[in-house]
TIBA-248343 format. One line per 3 residues: number of its first residue (from 1); their letters; for each residue x, y, z of N, C-alpha, C. Coordinates in steps of 0.1 Angstrom, whole numbers. Each point is the difference from the previous one (the first is absolute). Layout:
NUM> A> X:Y:Z:X:Y:Z:X:Y:Z | ...
END
This chain:
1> XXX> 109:-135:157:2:8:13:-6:-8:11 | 10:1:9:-6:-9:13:-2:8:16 | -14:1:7:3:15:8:6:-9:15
4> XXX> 11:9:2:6:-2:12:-2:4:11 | -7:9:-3:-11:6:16:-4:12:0 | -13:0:4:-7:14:4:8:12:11
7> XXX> 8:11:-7:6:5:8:-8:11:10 | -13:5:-9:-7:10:9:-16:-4:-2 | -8:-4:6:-12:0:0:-5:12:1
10> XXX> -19:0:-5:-6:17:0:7:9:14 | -3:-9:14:4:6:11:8:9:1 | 14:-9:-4:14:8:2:0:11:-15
13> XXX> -8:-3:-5:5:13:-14:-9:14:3 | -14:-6:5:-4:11:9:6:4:13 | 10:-2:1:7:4:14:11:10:-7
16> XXX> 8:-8:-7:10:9:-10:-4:11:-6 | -13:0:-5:-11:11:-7:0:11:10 | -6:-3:9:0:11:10:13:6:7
19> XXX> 12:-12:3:10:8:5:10:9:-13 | -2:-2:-10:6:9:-13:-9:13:-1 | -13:-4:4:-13:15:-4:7:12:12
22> XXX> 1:-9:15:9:8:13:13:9:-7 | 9:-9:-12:11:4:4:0:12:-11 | -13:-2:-11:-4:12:-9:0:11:8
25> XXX> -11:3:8:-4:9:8:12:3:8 | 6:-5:8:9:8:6:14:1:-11 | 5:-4:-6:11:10:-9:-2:7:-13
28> XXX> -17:3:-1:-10:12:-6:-2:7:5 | 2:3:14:-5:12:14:-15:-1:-10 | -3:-8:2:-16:-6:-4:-2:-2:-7
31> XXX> -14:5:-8:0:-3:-16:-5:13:-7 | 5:5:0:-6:14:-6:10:-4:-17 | -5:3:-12:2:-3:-8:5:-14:-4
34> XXX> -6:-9:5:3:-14:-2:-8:-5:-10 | 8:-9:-8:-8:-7:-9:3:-14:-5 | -6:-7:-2:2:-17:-2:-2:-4:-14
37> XXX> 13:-6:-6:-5:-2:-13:5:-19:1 | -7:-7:1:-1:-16:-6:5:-4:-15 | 10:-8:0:6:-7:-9:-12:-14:-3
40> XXX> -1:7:-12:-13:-16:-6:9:-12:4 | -12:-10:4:-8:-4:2:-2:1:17 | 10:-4:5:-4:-5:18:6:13:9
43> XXX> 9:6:-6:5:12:6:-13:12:0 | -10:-2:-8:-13:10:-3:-9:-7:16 | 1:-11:0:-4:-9:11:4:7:13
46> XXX> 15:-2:-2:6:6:17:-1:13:3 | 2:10:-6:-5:15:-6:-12:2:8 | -11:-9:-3:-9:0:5:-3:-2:12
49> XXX> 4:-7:5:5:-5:17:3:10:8 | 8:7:-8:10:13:7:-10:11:-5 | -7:0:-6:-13:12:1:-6:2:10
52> XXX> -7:-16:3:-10:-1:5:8:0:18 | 12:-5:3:6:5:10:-1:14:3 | 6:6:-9:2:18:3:-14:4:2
55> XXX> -8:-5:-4:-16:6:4:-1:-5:16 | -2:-14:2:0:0:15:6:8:8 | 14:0:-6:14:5:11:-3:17:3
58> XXX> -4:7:-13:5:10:5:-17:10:-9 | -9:-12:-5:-11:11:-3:1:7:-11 | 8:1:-7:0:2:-16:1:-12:-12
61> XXX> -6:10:-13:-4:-9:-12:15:0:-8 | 10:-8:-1:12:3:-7:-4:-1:-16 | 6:9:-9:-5:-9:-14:7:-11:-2
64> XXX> -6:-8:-7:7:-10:-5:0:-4:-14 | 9:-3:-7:1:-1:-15:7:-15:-3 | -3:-5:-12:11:-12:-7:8:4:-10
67> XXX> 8:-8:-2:12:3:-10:3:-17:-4 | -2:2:-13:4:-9:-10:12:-2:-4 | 11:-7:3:14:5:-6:7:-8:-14
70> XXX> -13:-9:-2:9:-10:-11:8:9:-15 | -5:11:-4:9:5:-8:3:6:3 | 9:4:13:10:6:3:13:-11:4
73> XXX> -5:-13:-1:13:-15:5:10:6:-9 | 15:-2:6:9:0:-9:5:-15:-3 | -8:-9:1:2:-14:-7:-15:-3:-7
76> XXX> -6:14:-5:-12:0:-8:-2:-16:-12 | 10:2:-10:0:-8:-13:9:-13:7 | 2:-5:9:5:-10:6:-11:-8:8
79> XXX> -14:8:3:-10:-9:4:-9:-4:-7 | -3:13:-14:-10:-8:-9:-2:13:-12 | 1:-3:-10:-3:10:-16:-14:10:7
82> XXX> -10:-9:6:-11:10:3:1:2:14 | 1:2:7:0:4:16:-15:0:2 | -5:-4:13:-14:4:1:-1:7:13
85> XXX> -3:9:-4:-5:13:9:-7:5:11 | -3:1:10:-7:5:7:-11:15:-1 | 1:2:11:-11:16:-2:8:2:11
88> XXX> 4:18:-7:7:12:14:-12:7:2 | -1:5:13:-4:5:3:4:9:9 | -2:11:-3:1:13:11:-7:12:-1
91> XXX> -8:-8:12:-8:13:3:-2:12:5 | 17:5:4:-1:13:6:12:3:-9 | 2:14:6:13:8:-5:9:-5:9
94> XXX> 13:-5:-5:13:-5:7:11:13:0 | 1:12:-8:6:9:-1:3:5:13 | 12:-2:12:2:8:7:-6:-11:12
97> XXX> -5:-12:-1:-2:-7:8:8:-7:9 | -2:-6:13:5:-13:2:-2:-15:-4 | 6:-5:-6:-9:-11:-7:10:-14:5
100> XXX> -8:-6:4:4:-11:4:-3:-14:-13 | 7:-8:-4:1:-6:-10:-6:-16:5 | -7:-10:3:-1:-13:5:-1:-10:-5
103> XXX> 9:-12:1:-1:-14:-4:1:-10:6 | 1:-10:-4:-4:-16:10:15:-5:3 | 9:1:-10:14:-4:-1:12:13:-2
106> XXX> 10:-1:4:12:7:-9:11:-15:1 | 2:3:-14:9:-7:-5:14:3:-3 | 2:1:-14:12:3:-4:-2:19:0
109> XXX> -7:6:1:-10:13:1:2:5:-16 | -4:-9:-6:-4:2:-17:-14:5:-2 | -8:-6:7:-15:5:1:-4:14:6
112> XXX> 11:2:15:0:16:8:4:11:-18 | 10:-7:-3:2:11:-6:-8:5:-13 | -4:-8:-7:-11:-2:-8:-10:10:2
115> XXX> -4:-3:16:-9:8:4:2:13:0 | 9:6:6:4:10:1:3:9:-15 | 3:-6:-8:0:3:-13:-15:1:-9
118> XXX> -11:-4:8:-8:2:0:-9:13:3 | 1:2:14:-5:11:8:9:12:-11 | 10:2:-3:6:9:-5:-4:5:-15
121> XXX> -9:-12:-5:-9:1:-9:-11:11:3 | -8:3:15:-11:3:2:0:18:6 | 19:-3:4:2:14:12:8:-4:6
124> XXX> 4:12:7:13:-2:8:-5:1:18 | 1:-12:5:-5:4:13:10:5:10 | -1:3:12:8:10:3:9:-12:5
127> XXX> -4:-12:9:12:-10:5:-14:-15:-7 | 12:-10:-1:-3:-8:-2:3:-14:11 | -6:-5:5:1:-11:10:-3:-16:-3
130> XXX> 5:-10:-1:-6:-14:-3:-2:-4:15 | -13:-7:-1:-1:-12:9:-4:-17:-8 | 9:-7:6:-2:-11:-3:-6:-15:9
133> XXX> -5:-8:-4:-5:-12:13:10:-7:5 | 7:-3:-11:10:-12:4:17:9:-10 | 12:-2:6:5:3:-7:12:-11:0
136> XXX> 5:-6:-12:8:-15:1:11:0:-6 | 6:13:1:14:2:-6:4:1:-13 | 12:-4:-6:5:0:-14:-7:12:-6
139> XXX> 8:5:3:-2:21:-8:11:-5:-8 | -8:9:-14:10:3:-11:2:14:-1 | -7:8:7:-2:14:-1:5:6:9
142> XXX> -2:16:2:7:0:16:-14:6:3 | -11:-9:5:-12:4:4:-5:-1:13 | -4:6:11:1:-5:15:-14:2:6
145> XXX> -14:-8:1:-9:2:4:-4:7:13 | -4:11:2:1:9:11:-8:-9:13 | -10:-7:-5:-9:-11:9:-1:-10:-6
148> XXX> 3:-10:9:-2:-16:1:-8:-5:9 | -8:-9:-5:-9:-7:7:9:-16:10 | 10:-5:-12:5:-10:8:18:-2:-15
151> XXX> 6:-4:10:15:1:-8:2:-17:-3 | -2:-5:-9:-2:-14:-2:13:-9:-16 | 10:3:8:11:-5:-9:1:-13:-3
154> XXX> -1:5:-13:-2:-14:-11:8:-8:-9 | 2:-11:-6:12:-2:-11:-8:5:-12 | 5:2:-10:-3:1:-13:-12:-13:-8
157> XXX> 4:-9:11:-6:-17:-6:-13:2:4 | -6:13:13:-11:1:10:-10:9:-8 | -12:-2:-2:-9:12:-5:-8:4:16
160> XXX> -5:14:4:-7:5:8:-15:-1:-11 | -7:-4:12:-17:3:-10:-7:8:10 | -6:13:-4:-15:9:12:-9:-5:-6
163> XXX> -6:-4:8:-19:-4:-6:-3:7:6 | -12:9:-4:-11:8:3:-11:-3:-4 | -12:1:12:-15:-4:-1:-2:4:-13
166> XXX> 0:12:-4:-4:5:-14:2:-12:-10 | 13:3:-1:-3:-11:-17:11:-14:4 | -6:-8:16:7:-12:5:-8:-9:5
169> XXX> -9:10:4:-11:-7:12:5:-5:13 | 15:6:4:7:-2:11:12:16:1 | 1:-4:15:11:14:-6:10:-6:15
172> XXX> 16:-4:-7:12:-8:7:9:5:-9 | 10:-5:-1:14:0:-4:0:-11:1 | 12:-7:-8:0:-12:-2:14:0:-6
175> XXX> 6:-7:3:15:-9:-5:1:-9:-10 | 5:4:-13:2:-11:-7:15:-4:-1 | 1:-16:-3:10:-6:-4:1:0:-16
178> X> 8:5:-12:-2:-5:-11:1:-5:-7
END
């Protein structure tokens, strides 16, 4: 892989962070039953972001949970006999919630759905919402992220990478050639 360019530095992803937490709040008529669940690994990352936004913005603690989706992939036995796993977590009741779903990419929306087949494991929340950082086209699904951080159309030959401080020691977007 060869990287073709840094498309979002921390700056602009904390700019996108904040204008998606705005567009939470106003097509939630606030946040009264809001809830954030992070897609392991970096989507638990952005999740976070948009927590700790909705606390500045508007003065409340949103819950926030993770979700692990690898055995819900429907190209499970196509990645590996053992899959290795994450940790879900949720820590509130989703039954009857708003729950907003978050990740770093949408792709072919194999992973949205995963998820969602996930949460449905836990409860049935009342609406379900995805936000995503970057979204780079090629849907196989008919999946449509409610928030985007940045619309960055790609060939198939392109990988998108999120680094986050957490587990990067940097936090960009980055373009690969492959």
């Amino acid at each position: 892989m060869k990287l073709k360019s840094i498309i979002m530095d921390e700056a602009a992803i904390r700019r996108s962070m904040t204008r998606i937490t705005h567009e939470i709040i106003e097509k939630n008529n606030g946040t009264e039953d809001l809830c954030l669940l992070g897609i392991q690994r970096r989507g638990v990352s952005l999740a976070a972001m948009l927590q700790e936004n909705l606390r500045r913005f508007e003065g409340v603690n949103i819950p926030l949970g993770s979700v692990d989706i690898s055995l819900y992939r429907d190209d499970l036995t196509e990645l590996s006999d053992l899959p290795e796993t994450g940790k879900t977590h949720i820590p509130f009741e989703i039954q009857g919630k708003k729950l907003i779903i978050v990740d770093d990419v949408i792709y072919t929306g194999r992973t949205a759905r995963a998820a969602l087949e996930a949460v449905f494991h836990y409860g049935r929340p009342r609406l379900i919402q995805l936000a995503v950082l970057v979204d780079r086209g090629h849907r196989e699904l008919p999946i449509r992220p409610d928030y985007v951080g940045k619309n960055l159309p790609t060939s198939h030959s392109e990988m998108i990478s999120v680094l986050v401080e957490e587990f990067d020691g940097k936090t960009e977007v980055d373009l690969y050639q492959l």
